[in-house]
C-alpha positions as CSV (number, residue, x, y, z in Angstrom):
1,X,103.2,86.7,131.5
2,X,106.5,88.9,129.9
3,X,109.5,88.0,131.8
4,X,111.4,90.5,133.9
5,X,115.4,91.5,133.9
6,X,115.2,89.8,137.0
7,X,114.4,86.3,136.1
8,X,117.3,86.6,133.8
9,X,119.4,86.9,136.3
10,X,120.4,90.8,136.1
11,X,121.1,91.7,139.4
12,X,119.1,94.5,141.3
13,X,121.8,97.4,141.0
14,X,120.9,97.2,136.8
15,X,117.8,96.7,137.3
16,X,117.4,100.2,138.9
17,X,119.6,101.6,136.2
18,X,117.0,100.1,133.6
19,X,113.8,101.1,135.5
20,X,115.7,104.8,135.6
21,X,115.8,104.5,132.0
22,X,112.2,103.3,131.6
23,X,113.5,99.6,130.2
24,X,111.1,97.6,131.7
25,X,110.6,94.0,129.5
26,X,113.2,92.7,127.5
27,X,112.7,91.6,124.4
28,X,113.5,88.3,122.6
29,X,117.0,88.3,122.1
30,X,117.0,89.5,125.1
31,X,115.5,86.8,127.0
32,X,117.0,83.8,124.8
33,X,121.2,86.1,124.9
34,X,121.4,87.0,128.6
35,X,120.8,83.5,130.7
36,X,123.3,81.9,128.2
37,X,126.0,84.9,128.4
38,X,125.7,85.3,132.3
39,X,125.8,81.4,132.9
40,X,127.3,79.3,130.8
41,X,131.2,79.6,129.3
42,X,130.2,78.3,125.7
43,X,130.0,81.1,122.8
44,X,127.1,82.9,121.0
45,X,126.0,83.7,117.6
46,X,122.4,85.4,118.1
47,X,120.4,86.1,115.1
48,X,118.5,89.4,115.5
49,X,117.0,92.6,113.3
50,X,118.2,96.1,113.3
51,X,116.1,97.8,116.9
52,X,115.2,94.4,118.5
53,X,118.0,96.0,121.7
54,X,120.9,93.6,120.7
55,X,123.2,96.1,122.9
56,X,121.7,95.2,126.1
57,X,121.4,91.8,125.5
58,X,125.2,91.6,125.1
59,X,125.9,94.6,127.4
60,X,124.5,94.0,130.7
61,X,125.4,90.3,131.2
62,X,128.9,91.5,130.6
63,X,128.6,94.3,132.7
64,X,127.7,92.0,135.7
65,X,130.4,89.6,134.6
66,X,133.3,92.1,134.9
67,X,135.5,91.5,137.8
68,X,136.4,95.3,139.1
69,X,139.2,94.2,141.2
70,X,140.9,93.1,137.8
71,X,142.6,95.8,136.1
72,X,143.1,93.8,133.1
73,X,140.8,94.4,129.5
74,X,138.3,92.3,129.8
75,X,136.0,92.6,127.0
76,X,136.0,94.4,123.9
77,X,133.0,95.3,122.2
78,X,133.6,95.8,118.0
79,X,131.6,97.9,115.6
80,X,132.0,98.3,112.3
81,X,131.2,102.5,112.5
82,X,132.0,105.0,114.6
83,X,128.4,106.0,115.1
84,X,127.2,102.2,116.0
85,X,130.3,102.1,118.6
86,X,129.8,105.9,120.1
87,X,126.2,104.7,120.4
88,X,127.3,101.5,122.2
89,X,129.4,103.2,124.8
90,X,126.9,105.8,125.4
91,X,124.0,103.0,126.1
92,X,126.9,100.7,128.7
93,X,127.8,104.2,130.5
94,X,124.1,104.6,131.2
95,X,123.6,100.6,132.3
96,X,126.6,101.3,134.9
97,X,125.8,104.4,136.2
98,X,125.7,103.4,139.3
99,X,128.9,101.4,139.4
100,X,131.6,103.9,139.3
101,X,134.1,100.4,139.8
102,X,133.9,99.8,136.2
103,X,135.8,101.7,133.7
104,X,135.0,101.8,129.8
105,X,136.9,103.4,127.0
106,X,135.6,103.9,123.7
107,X,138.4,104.1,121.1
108,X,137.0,104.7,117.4
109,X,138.2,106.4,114.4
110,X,137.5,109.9,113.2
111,X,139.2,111.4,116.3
112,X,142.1,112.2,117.7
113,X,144.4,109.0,118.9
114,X,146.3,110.4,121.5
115,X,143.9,110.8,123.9
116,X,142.3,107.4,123.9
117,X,145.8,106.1,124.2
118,X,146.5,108.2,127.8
119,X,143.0,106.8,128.2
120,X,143.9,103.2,127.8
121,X,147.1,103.6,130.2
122,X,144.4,103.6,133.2
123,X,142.8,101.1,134.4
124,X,140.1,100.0,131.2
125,X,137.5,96.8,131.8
126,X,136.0,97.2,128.9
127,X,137.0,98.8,125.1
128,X,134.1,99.8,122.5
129,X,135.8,99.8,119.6
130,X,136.2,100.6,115.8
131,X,138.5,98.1,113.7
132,X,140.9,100.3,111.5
133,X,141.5,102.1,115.2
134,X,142.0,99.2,117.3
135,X,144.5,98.1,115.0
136,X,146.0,101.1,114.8
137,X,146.5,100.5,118.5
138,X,147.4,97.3,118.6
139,X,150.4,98.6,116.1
140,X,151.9,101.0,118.2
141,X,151.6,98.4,121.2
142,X,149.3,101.3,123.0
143,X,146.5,98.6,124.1
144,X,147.1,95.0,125.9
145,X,144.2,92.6,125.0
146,X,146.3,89.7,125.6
147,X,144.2,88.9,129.0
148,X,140.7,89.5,126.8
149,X,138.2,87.1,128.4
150,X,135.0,88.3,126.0
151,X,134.8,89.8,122.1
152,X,131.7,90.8,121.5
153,X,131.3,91.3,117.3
154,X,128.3,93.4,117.0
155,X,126.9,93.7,113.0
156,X,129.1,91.3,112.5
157,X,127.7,90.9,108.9
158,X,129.0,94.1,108.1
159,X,132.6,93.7,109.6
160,X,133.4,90.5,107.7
161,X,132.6,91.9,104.3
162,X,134.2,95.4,104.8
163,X,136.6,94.9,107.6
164,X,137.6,91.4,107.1
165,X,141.4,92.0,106.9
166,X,141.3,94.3,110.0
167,X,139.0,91.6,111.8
168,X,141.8,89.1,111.0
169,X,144.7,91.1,113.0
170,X,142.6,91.5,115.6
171,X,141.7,88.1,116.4
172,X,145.0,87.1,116.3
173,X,145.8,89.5,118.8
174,X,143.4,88.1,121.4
175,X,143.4,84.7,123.6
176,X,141.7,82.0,122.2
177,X,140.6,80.5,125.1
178,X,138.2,84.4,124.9
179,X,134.4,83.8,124.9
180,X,133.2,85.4,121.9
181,X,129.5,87.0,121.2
182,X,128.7,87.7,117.4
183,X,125.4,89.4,117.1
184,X,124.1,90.1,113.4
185,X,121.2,90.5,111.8
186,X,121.4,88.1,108.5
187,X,123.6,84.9,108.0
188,X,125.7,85.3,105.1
189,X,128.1,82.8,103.9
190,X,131.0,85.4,105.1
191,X,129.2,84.8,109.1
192,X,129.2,81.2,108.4
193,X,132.8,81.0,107.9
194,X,133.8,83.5,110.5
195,X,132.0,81.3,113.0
196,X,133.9,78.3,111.3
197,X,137.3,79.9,111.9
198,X,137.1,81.8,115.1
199,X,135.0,80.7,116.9
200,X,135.0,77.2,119.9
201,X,133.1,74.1,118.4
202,X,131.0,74.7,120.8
203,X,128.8,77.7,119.5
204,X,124.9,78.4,120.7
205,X,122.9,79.8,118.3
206,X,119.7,81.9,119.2
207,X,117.3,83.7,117.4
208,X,114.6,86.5,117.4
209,X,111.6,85.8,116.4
210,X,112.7,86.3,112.5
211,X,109.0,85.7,111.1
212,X,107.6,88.8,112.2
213,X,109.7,91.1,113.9
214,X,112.4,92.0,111.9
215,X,109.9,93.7,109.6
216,X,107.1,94.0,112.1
217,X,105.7,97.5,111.4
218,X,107.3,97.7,107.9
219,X,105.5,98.8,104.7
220,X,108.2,97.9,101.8
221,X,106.9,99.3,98.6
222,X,108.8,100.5,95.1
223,X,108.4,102.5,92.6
224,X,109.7,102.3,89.0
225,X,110.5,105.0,87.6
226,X,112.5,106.6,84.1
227,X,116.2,107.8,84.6
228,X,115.0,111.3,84.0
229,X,112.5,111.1,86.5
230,X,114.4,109.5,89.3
231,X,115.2,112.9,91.4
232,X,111.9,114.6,90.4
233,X,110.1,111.6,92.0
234,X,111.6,111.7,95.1
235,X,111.3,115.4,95.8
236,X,107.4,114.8,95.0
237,X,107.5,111.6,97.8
238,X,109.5,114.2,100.0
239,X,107.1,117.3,99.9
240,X,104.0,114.5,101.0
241,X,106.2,113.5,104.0
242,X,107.3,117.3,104.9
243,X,107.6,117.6,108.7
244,X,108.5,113.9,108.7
245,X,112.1,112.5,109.6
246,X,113.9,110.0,107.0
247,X,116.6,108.4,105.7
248,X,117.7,108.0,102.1
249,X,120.2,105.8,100.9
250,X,122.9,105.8,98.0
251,X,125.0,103.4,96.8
252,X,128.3,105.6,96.9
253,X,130.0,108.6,98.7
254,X,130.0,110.6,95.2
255,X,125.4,110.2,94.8
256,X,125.6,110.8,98.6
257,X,127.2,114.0,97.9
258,X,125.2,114.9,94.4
259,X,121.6,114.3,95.7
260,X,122.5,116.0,99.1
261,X,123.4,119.4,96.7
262,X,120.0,118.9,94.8
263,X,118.1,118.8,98.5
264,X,119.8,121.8,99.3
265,X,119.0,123.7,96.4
266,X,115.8,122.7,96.8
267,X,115.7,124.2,100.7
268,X,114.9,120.5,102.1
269,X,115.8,120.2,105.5
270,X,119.1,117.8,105.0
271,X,122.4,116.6,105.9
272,X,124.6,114.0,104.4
273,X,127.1,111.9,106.1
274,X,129.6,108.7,105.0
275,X,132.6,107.9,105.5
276,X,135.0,110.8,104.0
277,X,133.7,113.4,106.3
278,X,135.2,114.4,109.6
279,X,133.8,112.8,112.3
280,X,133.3,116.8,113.7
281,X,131.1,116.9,110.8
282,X,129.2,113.1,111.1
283,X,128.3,114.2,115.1
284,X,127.2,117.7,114.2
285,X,125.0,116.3,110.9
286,X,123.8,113.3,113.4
287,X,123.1,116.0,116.6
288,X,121.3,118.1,114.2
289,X,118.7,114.6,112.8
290,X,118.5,113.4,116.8
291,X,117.6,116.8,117.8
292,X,115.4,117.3,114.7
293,X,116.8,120.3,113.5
294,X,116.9,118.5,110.2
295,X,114.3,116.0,108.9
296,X,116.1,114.5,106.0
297,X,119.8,112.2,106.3
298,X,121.5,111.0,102.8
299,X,123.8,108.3,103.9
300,X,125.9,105.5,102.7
301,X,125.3,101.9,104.2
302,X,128.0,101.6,106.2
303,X,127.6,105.3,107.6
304,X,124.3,104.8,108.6
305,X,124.9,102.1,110.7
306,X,124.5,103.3,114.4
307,X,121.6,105.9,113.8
308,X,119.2,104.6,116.1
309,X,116.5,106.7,116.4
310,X,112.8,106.1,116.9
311,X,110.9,108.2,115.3
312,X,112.2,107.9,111.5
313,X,109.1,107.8,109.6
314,X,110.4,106.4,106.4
315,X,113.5,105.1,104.6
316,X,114.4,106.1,101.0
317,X,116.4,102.9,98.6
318,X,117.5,106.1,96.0
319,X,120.2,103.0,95.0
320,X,118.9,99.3,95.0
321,X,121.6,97.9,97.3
322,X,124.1,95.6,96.7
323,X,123.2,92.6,99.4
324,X,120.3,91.7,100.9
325,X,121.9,92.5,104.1
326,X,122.2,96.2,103.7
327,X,118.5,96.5,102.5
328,X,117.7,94.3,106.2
329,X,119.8,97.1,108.0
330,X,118.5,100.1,105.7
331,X,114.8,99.4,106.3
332,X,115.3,98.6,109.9
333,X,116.7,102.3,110.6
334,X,112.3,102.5,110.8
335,X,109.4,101.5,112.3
336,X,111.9,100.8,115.7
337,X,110.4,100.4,119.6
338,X,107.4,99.2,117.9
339,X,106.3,102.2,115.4
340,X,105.0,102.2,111.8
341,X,107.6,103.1,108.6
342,X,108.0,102.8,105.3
343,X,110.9,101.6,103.3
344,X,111.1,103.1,99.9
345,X,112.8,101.6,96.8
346,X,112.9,103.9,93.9
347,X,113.7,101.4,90.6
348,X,114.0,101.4,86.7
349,X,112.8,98.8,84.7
350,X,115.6,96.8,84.5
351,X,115.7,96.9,88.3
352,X,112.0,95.6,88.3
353,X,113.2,91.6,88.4
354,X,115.6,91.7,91.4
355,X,112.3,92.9,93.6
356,X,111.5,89.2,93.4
357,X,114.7,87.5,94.6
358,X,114.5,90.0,97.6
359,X,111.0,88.8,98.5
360,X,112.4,84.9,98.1
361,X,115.6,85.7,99.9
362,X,114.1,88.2,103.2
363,X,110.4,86.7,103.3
364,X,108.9,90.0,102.8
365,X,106.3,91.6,100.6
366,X,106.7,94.5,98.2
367,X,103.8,96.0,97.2
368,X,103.7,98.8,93.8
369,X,103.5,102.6,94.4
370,X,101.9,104.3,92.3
371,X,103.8,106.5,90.4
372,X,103.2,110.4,90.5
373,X,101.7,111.5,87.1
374,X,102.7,114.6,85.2
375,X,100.4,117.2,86.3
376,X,101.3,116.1,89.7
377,X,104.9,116.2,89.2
378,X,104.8,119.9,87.9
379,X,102.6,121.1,90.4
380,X,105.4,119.4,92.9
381,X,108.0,121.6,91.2
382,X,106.4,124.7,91.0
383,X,105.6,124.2,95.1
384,X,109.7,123.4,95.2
385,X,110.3,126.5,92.9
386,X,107.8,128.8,95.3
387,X,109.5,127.8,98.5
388,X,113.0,128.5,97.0
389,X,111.7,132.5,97.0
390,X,109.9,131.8,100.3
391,X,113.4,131.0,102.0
392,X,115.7,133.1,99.5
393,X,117.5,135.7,101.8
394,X,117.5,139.6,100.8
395,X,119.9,140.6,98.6
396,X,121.1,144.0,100.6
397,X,123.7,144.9,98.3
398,X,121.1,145.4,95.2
399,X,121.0,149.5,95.1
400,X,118.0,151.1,97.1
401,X,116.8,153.3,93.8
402,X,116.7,150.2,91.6
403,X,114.4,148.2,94.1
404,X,112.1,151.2,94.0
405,X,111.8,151.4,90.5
406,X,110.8,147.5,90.6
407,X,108.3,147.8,93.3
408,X,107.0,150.7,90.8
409,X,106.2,148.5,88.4
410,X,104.3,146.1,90.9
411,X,102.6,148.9,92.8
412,X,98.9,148.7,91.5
413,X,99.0,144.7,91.7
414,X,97.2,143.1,95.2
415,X,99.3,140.1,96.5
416,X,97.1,137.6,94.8
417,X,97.7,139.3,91.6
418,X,101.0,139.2,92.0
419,X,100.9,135.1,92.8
420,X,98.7,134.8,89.9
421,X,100.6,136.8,87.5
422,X,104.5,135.4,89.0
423,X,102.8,131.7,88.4
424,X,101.6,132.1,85.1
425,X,105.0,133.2,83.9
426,X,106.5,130.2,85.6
427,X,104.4,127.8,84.2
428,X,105.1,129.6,80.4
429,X,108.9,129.5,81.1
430,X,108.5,126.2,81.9
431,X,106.6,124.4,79.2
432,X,103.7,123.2,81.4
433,X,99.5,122.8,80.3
434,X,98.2,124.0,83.9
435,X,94.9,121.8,83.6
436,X,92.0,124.3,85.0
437,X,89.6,123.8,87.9
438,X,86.1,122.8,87.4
């Protein structure tokens, strides 16, 4: 029989806060994280995917352990984005919302400082937080962590490779005698030593069941494709999933930007995000993908990290990443809470040999797509070059008499005429042997 919040030991007040929010049965981490957080003093490095609820696990137990009467920082929660730490505070605001005693401040970067340091002159209990910010902070002398009593380092495998030097000034800012919580979702080298160096001797390690649901759900495919090819591909795989939301990654700010321009032109729904724009610009792209306003998101690694949201149908490798780790965190951005995705990895040829070493290294399977042939491809672009007029505004400002004497040469066509005639010139101008219908 599943175990209940309750035989955790989460008291009844969150209990009604997670019945009000239709959290029901925790999950694995769950149940192996909150017993040891909520009753014993030692530290904890738990070993969980992307979507297996790693904020809870570390979020409610601290919750309860907040004394309210205190009006000392007592824990600080770190993120390596703004998005993963926004997303954070939104989820512990809902978990106490029926404890008005405790106070929490989120203080990340993108934003305006001087509020979030009036903020942090009241009485804080506990601080979501982005590095770069909190240093900033802790620079200016704006935000006493010296009483901290638990650091909570969530995708930590992120941090210590992006953020190390930032990471570093922090934790020398903080107690030592802090409990601290380090959830991430591989175990690099870089994890191993962080645990080596910061954390007690006395460190329990638990895991999610890693066998099966960190890619439970997950249908990892590739495809190898020419140079030339690469963008026509993926604009073929994007027409078959139209109506469908997704995320495709690049290796760099500069593709992010180039392939975002070529979905545009193309009259995809899409945004872009990483970690150059505003963060007025990241929350109005994200609002518009939560809300599904827009289907597609081009991202970086590290921007992408936060975007939790359940029904992204399919992820999109444009770039073969660097680590293992980031292609662990870009494929579990789908098939969360239990759905179905797909995590495409677009290759060329010389790519073709690093598909194994990510099969030895993750314990997953990828399995060939077939590549779209020629025909298929030009039909794609001809559909791509048909919606373009479809969604092309009117040009009001082209003279009245002019568009008459046009519409004079198109009079005696019907509309299928025109199609068939504004087609066959397409396909001439283009260079393309339409093969006819038997």
């Amino acid at each position: 029989m599943p175990k209940k919040f309750s035989d955790l030991g989460i008291n009844t007040q969150l209990q009604q806060c997670l019945a009000d929010l239709q959290i029901s049965v925790p999950t694995d981490i769950q149940v192996k994280a909150i017993p040891i957080v909520l009753n014993q003093n030692d530290d904890i490095v738990a070993l969980a995917k992307t979507g297996t609820g790693k904020t809870v696990a570390f979020g409610l137990p601290l919750l309860q352990l907040i004394d309210t009467k205190n009006c000392d920082i007592q824990a600080l929660i770190l993120g390596p984005t703004r998005e993963l730490g926004q997303q954070i505070y939104a989820n512990l605001i809902s978990f106490s919302s029926d404890n008005t005693a405790i106070s929490i401040a989120s203080v990340c970067g993108g934003i305006p400082i001087k509020p979030q340091i009036e903020k942090l002159k009241t009485k804080i209990h506990i601080v979501v937080a982005t590095p770069g910010r909190l240093v900033d902070l802790i620079k200016r002398k704006a935000i006493n962590i010296k009483s901290l009593k638990y650091l909570v380092l969530d995708e930590a495998d992120e941090m210590v490779t992006a953020l190390k030097k930032d990471l570093d000034i922090i934790i020398e800012a903080i107690p030592k005698s802090r409990r601290t919580f380090l959830f991430t979702a591989t175990m690099p080298g870089t994890i191993k030593q962080l645990i080596q160096n910061y954390m007690s001797k006395h460190v329990i390690q638990v895991e999610a069941d890693m066998s099966t649901l960190g890619h439970q759900g997950i249908d990892h495919r590739f495809v190898v494709v020419e140079p030339i090819e690469k963008l026509e591909v993926l604009l073929h795989f994007l027409n078959s999933k139209e109506g469908q939301r997704g995320i495709i990654f690049c290796r760099t700010k500069a593709a992010v930007n180039k392939l975002a321009k070529k979905l545009a032109i193309n009259k995809f729904s899409s945004g872009a995000i990483h970690g150059s724009l505003t963060q007025g610009i990241r929350d109005r792209i994200m609002g518009q993908f939560r809300e599904g306003f827009i289907d597609i998101l081009v991202a970086t690694d590290l921007a992408a990290r936060g975007i939790d949201v359940k029904e992204i149908a399919y992820v999109v490798n444009y770039h073969l990443p660097d680590t293992y780790e980031a292609y662990v965190h870009r494929s579990g951005r789908t098939a969360r809470a239990g759905a179905k995705g797909l995590s495409l990895t677009i290759l060329q040829k010389e790519e073709v040999d690093d598909i194994a070493d990510f099969e030895k290294e993750l314990g997953i399977v990828f399995k060939p797509l077939k590549k779209a042939d020629a025909q298929s491809i030009a039909e794609n672009n001809a559909l791509l070059w048909a919606k373009k007029i479809f969604k092309t505004k009117p040009n009001h400002a082209i003279p009245t008499a002019f568009k008459k004497k046009i519409s004079t040469v198109f009079q005696h066509l019907t509309k299928e005429e025109l199609v068939e005639k504004i087609l066959a010139n397409y396909w001439t101008q283009n260079g393309t042997n339409q093969k006819s219908e038997k």
